[in-house]
GUTIMI-595441 format. One record per residue (C-alpha): x, y, z; residue number from 1. Coordinates in pm, 1 decimal, m for minus. Example, Ala and Ser with C-alpha at 12.3 -4.5 7.8 and 13.67 -1.06 7.14 Angstrom:
% residues 2
- 1230.0,m450.0,780.0,1
- 1367.0,m106.0,714.0,2
% end
This chain:
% residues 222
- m1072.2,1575.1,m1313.1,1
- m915.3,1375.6,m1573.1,2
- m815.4,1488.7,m1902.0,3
- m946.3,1370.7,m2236.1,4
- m713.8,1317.4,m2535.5,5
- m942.0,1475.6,m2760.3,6
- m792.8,1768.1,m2906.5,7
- m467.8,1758.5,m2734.8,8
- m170.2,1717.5,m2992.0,9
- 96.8,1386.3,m2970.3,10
- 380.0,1643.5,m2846.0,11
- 121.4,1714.3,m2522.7,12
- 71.7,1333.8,m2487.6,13
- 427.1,1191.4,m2464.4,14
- 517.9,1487.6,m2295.0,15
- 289.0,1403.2,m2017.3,16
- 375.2,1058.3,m2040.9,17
- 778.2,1143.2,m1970.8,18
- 699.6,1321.0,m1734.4,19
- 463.2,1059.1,m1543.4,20
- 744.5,791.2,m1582.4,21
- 983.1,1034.3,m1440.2,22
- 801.8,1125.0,m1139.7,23
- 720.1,699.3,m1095.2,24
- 1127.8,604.1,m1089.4,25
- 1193.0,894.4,m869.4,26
- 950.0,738.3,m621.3,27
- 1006.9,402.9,m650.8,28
- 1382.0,460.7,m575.1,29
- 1344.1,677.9,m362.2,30
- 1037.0,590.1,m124.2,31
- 1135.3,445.1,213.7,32
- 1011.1,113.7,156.6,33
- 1123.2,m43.3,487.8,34
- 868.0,213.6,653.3,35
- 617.3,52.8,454.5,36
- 709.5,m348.6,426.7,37
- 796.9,m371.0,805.7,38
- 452.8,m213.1,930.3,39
- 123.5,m422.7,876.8,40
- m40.3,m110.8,951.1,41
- 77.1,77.6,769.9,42
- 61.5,m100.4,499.2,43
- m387.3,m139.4,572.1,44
- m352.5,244.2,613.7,45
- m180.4,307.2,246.8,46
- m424.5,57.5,69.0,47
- m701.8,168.7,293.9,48
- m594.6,590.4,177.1,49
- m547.2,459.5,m193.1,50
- m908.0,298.6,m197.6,51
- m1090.1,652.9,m1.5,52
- m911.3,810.6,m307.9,53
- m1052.0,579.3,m582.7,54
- m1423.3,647.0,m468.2,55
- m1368.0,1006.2,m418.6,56
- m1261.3,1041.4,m779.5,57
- m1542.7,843.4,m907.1,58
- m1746.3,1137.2,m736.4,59
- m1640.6,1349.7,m1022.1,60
- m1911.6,1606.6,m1169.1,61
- m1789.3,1653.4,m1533.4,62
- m1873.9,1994.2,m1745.5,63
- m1723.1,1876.2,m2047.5,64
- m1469.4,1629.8,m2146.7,65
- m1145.2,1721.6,m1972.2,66
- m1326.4,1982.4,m1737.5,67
- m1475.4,1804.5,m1420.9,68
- m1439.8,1860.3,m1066.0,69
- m1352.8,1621.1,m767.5,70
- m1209.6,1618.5,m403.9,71
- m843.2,1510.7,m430.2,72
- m743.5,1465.1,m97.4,73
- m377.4,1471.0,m170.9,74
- m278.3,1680.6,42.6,75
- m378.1,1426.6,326.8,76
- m236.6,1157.9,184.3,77
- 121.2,1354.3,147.3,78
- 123.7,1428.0,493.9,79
- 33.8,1097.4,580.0,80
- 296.3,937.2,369.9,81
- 547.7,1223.7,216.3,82
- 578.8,1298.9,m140.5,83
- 663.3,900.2,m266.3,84
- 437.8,692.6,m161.4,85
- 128.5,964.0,m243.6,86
- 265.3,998.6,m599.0,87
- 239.2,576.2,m601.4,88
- m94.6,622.8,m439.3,89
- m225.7,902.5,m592.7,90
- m113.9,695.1,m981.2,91
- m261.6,382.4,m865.8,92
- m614.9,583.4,m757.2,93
- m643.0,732.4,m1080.7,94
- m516.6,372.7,m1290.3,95
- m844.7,256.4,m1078.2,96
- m1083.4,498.2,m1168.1,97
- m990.0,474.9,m1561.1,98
- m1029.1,73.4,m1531.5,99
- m1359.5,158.2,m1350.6,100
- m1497.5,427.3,m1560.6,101
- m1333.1,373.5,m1870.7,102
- m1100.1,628.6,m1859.9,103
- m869.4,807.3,m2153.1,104
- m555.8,565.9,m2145.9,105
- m420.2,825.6,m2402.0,106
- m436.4,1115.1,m2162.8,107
- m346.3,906.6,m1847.0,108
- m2.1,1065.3,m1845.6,109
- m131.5,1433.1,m1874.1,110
- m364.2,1335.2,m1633.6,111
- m128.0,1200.1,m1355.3,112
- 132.0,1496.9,m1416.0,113
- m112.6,1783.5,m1397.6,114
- m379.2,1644.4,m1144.3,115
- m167.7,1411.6,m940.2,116
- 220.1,1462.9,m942.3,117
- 187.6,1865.7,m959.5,118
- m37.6,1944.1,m642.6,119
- 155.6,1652.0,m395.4,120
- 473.4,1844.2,m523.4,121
- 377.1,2183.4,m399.4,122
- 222.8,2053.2,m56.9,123
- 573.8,1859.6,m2.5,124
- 761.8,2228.1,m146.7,125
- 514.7,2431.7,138.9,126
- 555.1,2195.8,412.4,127
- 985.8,2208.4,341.8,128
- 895.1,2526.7,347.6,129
- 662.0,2533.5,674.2,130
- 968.4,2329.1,896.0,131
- 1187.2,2550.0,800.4,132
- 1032.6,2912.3,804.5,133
- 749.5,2834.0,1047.8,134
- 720.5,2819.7,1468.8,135
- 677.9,2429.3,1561.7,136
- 327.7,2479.8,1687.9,137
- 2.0,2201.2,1651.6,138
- m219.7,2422.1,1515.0,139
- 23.8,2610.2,1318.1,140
- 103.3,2260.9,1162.7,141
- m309.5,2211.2,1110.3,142
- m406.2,2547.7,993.0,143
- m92.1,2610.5,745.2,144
- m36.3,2222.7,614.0,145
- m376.0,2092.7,644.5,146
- m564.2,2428.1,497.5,147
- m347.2,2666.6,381.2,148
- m135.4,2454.3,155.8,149
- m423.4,2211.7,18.5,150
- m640.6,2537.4,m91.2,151
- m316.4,2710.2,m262.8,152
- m179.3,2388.8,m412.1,153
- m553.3,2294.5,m531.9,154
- m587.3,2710.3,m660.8,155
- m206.8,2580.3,m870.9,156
- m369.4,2288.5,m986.4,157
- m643.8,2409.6,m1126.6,158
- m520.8,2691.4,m1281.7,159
- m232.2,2473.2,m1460.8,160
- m529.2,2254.7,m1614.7,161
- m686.7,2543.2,m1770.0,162
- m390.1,2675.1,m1875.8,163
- m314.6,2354.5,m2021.2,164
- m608.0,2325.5,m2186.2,165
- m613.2,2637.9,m2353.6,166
- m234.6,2652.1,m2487.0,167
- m281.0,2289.6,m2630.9,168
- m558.4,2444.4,m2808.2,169
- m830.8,2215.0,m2652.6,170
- m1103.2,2490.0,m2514.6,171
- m1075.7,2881.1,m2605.0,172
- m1013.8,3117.4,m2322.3,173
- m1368.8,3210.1,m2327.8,174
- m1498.6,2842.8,m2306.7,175
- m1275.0,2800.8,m2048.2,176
- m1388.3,3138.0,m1858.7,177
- m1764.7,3011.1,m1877.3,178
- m1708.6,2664.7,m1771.0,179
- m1402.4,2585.6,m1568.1,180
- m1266.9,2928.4,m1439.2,181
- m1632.9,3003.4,m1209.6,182
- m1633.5,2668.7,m1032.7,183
- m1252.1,2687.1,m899.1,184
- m1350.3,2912.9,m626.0,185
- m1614.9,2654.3,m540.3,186
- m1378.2,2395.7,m528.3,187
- m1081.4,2556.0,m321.7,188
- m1275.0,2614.5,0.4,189
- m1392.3,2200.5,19.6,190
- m1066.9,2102.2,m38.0,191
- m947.4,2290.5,216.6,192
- m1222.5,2207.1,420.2,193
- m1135.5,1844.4,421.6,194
- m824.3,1817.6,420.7,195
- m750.8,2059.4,759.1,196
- m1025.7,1836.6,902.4,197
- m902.7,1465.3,790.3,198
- m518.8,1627.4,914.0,199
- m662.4,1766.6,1251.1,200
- m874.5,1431.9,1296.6,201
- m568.6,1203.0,1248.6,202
- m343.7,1432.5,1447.3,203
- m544.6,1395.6,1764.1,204
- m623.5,974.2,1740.4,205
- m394.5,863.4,1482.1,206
- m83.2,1059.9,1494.7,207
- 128.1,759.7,1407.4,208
- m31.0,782.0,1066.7,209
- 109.0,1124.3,963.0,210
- 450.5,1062.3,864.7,211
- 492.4,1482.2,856.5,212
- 374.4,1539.0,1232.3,213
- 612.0,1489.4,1552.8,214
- 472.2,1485.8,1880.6,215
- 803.6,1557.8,2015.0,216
- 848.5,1858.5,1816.4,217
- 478.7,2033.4,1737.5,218
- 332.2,1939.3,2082.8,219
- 574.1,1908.3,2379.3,220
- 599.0,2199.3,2586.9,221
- 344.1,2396.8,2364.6,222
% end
């Protein structure tokens, strides 16, 4: 989903914005770019991920403005990369789809915060919290990362958009209770869905590509 400008005031716009620029330093400066420059294959694998995200999002089934729903994937692609690089990937995915579709440039930085910066965030906060709480197990690692976190970090998501939308004044609680609050539900289970399964398909022929998963530590001696 990406977020129309209509009705949201300045103070929600730049506010966004901040935050979005914020979020980009952090990750430029701090993303391990020799990972990524010294690996051709890597670097296939991150355009390859950014461009599955692009045509995902331009499978989005919109309500109203600022209310639409979409597979974001992100929690694959922070495995796959840690929090950095899918906050570069995630921004450049949803640049692509506003160039494509002819998206709100207005609302681009409420739109990256909320709906792109937010969920990777709380799948890199859970999986901290996963290697340091949780036994070192394969399908602990599937189950809790790959499901657990994408459905409760989608549920977060989701819920912040409404809540969003309805203290910037852009959809009344009961608009929002008829047309976005239903169809989370239908979303969270998908997500879920897809991104256990992309995480447990990798796992098993490409574990190279999950920067989050260790053989040495989730599957020797288990």
């Amino acid at each position: 989903m990406n977020f129309s400008a209509e009705g949201f005031s300045l103070i929600w716009l730049i506010s966004g914005f901040i935050f979005l620029v914020l979020a980009i330093v952090w990750s430029l400066l701090k993303a391990p770019w020799s990972k990524l420059t010294s690996d051709s294959e890597s670097q296939h694998v991150f355009v390859g991920t950014t461009m599955v995200l692009v045509l995902a999002w331009l499978g989005e089934a919109s309500i109203s403005p600022g209310m639409g729903f979409h597979i974001l994937l992100l929690t694959s692609v922070t495995l796959m990369f840690g929090p950095h690089f899918a906050i570069i990937s995630g921004l450049l995915a949803l640049v692509a789809v506003a160039l494509i579709k002819d998206g709100d440039w207005f609302a681009l930085g409420l739109s990256g915060s909320v709906i792109v910066i937010l969920p990777i965030l709380l799948v890199w906060f859970f999986t901290l919290l996963s290697y340091r709480f949780l036994e070192k197990h394969f399908f602990i690692f599937v189950l809790f990362n790959g499901f657990f976190v994408s459905a409760i970090s989608t549920i977060i998501m989701l819920f912040t958009s409404a809540t969003v939308m309805y203290y910037a004044g852009v959809y009344s609680f009961g608009r929002l209770s008829y047309e976005f609050l239903p169809y989370i539900p239908l979303m969270v289970f998908p997500e879920a869905f897809m991104n256990g399964m992309i995480i447990l398909s990798l796992i098993i022929m490409k574990p190279q590509w999950v920067s989050c998963f260790d053989d040495e530590i989730y599957l020797k001696g288990k």
